[in-house]
N, CA, C and O atoms as CSV, one atom per row, in Angstrom:
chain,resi,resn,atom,element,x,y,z
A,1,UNK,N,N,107.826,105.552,100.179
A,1,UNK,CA,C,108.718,106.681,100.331
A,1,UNK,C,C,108.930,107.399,98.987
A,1,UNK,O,O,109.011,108.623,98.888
A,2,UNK,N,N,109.014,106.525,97.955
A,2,UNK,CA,C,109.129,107.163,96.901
A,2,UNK,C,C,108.266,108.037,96.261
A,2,UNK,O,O,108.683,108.843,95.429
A,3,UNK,N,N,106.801,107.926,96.654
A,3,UNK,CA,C,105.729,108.667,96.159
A,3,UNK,C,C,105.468,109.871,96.875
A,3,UNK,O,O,104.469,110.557,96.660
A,4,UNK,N,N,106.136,110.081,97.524
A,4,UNK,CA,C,105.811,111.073,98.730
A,4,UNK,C,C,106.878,112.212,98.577
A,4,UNK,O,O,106.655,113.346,99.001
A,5,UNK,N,N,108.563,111.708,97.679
A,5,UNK,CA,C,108.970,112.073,97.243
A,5,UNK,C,C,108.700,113.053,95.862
A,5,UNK,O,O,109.279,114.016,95.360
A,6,UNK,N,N,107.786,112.446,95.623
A,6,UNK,CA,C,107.187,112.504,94.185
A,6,UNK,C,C,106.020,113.713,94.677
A,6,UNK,O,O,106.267,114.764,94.085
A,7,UNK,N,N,105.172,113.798,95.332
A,7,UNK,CA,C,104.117,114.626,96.243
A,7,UNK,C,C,104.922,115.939,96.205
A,7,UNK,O,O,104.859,117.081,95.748
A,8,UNK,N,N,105.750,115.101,96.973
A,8,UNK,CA,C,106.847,116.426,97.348
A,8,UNK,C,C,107.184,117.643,96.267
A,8,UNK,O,O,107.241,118.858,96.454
A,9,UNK,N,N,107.344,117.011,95.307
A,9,UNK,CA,C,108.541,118.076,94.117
A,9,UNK,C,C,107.176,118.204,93.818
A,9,UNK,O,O,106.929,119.388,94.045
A,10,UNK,N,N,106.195,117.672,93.452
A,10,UNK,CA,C,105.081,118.092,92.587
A,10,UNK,C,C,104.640,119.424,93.826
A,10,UNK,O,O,104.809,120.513,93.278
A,11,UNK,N,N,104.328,119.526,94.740
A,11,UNK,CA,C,104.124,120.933,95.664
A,11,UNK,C,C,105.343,121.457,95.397
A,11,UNK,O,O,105.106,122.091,94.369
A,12,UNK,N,N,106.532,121.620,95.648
A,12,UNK,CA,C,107.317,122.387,95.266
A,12,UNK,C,C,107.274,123.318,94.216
A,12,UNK,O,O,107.202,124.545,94.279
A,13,UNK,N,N,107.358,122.171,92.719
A,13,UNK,CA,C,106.838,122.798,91.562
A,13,UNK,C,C,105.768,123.700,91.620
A,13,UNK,O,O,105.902,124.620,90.813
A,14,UNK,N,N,104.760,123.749,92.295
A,14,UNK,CA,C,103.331,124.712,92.232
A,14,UNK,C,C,103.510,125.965,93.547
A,14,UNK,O,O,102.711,126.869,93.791
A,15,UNK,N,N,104.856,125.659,94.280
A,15,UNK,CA,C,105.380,127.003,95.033
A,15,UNK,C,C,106.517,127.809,94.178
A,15,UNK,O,O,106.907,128.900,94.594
A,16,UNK,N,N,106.899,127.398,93.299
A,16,UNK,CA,C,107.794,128.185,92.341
A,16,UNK,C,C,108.948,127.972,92.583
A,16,UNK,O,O,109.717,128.785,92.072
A,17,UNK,N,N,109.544,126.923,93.367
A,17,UNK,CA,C,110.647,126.431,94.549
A,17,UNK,C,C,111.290,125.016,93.646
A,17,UNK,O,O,111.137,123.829,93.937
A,18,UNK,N,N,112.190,125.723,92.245
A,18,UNK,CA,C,112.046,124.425,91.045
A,18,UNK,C,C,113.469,123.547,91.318
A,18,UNK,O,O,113.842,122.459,90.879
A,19,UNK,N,N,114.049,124.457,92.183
A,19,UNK,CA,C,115.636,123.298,92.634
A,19,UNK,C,C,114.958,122.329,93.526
A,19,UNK,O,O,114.931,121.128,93.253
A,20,UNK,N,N,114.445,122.796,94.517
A,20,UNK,CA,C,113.657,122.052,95.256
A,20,UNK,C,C,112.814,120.876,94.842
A,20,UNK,O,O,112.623,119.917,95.589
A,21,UNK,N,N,112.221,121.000,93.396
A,21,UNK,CA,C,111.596,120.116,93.328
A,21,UNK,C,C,112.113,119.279,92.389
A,21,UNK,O,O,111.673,118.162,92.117
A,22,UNK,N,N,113.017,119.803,91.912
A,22,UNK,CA,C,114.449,119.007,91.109
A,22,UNK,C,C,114.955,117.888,91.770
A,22,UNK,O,O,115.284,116.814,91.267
A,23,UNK,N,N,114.997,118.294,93.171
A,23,UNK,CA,C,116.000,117.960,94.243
A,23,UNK,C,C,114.999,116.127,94.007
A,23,UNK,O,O,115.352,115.039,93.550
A,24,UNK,N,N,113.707,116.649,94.603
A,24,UNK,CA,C,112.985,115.534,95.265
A,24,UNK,C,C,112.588,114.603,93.975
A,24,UNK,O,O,112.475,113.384,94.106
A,25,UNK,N,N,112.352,115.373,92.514
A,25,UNK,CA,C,112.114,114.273,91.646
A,25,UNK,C,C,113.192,113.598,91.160
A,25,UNK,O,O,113.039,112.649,90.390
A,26,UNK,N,N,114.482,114.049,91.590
A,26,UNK,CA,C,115.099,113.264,91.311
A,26,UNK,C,C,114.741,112.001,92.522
A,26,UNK,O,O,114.023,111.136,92.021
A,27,UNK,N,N,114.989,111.806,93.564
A,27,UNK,CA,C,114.936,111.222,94.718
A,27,UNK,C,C,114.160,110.165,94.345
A,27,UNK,O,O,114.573,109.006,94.304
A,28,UNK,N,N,112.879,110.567,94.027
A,28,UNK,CA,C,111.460,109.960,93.251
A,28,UNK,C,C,111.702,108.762,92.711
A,28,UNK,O,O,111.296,107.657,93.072
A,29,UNK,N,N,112.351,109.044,91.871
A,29,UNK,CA,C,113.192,108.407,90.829
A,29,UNK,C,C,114.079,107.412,90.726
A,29,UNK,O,O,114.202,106.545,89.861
A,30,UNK,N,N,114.860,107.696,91.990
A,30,UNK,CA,C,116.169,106.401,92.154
A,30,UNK,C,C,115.472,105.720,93.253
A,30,UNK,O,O,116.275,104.882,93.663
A,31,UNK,N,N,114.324,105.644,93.981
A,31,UNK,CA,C,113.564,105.092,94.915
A,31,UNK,C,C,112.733,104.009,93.850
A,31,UNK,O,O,112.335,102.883,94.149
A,32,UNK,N,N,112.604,104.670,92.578
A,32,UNK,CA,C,111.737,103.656,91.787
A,32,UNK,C,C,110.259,104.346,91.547
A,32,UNK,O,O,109.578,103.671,90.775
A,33,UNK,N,N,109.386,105.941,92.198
A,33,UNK,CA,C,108.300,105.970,91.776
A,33,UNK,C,C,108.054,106.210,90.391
A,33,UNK,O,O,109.106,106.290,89.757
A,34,UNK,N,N,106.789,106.385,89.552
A,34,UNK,CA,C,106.161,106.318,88.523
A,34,UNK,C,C,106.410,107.804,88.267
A,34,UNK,O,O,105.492,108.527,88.654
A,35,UNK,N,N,107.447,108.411,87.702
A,35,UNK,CA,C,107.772,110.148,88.170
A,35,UNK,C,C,106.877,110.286,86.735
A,35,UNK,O,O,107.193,109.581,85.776
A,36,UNK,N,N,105.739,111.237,86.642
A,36,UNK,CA,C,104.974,111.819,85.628
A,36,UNK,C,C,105.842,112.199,84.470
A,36,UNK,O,O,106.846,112.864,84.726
A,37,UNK,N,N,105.654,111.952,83.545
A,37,UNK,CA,C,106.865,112.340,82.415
A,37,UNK,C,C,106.399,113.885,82.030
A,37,UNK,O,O,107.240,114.462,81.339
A,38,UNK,N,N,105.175,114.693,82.358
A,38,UNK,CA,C,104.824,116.318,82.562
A,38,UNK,C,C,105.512,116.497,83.270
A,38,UNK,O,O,106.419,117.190,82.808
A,39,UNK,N,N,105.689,116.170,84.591
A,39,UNK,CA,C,106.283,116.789,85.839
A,39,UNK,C,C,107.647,116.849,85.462
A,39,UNK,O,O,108.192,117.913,85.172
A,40,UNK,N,N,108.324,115.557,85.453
A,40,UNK,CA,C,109.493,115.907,84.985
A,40,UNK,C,C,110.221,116.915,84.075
A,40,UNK,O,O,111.391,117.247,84.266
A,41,UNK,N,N,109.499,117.351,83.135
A,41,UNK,CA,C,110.018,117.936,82.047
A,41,UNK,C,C,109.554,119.392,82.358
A,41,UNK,O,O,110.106,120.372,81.858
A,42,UNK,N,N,108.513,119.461,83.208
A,42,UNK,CA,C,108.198,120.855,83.695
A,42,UNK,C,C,109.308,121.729,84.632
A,42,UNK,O,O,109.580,122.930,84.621
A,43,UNK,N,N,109.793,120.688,85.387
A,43,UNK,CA,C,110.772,120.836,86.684
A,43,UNK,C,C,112.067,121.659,85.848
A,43,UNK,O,O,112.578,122.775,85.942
A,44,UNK,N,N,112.328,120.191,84.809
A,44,UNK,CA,C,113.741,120.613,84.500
A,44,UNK,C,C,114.060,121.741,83.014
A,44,UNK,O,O,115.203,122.007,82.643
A,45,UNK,N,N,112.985,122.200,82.434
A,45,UNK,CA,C,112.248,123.222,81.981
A,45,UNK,C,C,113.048,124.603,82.792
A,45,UNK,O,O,113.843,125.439,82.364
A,46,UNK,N,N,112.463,124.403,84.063
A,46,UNK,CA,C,112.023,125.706,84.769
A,46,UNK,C,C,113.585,125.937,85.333
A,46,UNK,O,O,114.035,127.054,85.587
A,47,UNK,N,N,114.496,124.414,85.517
A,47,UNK,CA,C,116.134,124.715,85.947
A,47,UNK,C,C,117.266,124.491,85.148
A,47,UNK,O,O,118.399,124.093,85.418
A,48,UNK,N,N,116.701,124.842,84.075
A,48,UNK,CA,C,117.697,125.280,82.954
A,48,UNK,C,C,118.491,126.277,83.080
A,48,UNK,O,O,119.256,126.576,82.163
């Protein structure tokens, strides 16, 4: 579940949809996946 979470925000991120994918890497995250340390910092970058 957690990686799929992770799937998730990463498509989000590449629809321009960055709360959205805020939303899910966080999710990612407290589930326990391997959240990309790019992705992350791209996400929360973009919801500053």
């Amino acid at each position: 579940m957690a990686d799929a979470h992770n799937g998730i925000a990463f498509v989000y991120y590449r629809l321009k949809q960055y709360e959205q994918a805020r939303k899910h890497i966080k999710i990612a995250s407290q589930l326990g996946a391997d959240v990309p340390k790019e992705l992350s910092e791209a996400i929360e970058e973009k919801t500053r």
